[in-house]
C-alpha positions as CSV (number, residue, x, y, z in Angstrom):
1,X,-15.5,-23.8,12.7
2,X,-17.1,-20.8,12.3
3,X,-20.5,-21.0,14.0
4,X,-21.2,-24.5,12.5
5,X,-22.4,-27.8,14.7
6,X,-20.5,-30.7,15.2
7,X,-23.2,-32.1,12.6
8,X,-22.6,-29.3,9.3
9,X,-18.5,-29.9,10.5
10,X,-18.9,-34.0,10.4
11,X,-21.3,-33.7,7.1
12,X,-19.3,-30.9,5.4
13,X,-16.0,-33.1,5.9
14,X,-17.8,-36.6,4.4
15,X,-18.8,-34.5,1.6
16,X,-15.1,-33.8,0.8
17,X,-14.2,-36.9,1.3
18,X,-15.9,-38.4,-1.6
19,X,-15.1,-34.9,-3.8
20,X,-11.7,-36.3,-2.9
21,X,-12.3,-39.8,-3.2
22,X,-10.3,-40.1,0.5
23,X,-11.1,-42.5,3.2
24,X,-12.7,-40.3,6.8
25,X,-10.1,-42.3,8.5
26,X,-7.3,-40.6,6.4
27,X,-8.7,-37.2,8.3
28,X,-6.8,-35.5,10.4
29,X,-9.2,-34.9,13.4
30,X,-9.2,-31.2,13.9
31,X,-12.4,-30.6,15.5
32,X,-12.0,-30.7,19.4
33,X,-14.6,-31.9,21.7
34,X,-14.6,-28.3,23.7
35,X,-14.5,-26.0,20.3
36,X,-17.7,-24.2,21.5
37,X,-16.6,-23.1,25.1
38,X,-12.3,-23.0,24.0
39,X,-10.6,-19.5,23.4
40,X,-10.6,-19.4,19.8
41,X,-6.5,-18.7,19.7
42,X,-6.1,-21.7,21.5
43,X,-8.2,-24.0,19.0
44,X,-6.2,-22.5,16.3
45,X,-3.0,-23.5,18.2
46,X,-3.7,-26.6,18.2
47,X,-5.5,-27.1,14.7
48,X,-1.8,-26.1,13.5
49,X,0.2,-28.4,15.8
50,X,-1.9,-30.9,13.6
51,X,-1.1,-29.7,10.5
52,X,2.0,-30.4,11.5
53,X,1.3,-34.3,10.8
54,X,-0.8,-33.4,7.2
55,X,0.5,-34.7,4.4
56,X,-1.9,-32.2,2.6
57,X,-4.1,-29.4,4.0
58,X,-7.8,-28.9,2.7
59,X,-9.7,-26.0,3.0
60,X,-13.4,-25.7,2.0
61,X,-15.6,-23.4,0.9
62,X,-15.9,-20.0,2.8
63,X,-12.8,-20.5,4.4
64,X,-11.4,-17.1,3.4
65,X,-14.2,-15.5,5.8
66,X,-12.8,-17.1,8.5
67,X,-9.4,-15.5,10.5
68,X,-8.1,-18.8,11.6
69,X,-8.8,-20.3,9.0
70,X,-6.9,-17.6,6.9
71,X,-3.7,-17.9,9.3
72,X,-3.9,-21.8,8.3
73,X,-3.7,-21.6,4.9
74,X,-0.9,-19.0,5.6
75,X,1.1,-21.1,7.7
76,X,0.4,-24.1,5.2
77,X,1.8,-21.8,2.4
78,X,4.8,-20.7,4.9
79,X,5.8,-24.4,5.9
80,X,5.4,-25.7,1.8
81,X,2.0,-27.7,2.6
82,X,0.4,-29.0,-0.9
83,X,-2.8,-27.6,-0.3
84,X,-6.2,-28.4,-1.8
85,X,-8.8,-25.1,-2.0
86,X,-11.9,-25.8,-2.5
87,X,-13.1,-22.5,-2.0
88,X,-15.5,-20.8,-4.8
89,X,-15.8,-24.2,-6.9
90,X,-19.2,-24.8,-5.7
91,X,-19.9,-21.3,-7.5
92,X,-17.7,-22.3,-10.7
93,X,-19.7,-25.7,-11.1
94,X,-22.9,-24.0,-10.6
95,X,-22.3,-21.2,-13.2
96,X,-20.6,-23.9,-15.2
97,X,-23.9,-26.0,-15.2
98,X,-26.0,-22.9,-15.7
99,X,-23.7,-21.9,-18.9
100,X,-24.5,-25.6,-20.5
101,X,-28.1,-24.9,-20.2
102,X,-28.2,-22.5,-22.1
103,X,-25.7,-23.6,-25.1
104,X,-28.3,-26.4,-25.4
């Protein structure tokens, strides 16, 4: 989770939700009540165990600064999860946006 609150996790994951037009209650729920005070290792145990149920793995933007969440997408790769990356769209859309400003 990467130094984020409960509240930037919860809002960053209804965000996708409608980018994904998905229902919250499709989510996995991969964000345990002790993540602040648990051994990092051990959250990303367990955030894998869950993958385990995923029919498809998400990750969002700036998740290839993160180690865990690096070994995710590797063990989602490994074990032939589809996987959605969202990671550097924000940055396409907004240079994408930018562009068609100034072809106007």
């Amino acid at each position: 989770m990467n130094g984020k609150t409960m509240e930037e996790i919860y809002d960053e994951r209804m965000e996708v939700c409608k980018k994904l037009n998905i229902s919250t209650e499709d989510v996995l729920d991969t964000v345990f009540a002790d993540y602040a005070v648990a051994k990092p290792i051990d959250l990303l145990g367990r955030s894998i165990s869950k993958m385990a149920d995923a029919d498809i793995v998400v990750f969002t933007e700036g998740w290839i600064n993160a180690k865990g969440c690096k070994v995710e997408y590797q063990t989602a790769m490994e074990y032939l999860k589809p996987i959605i990356n969202l990671h550097g769209l924000a940055a396409a859309a907004k240079q994408r946006e930018e562009q068609e400003k100034e072809n106007k």
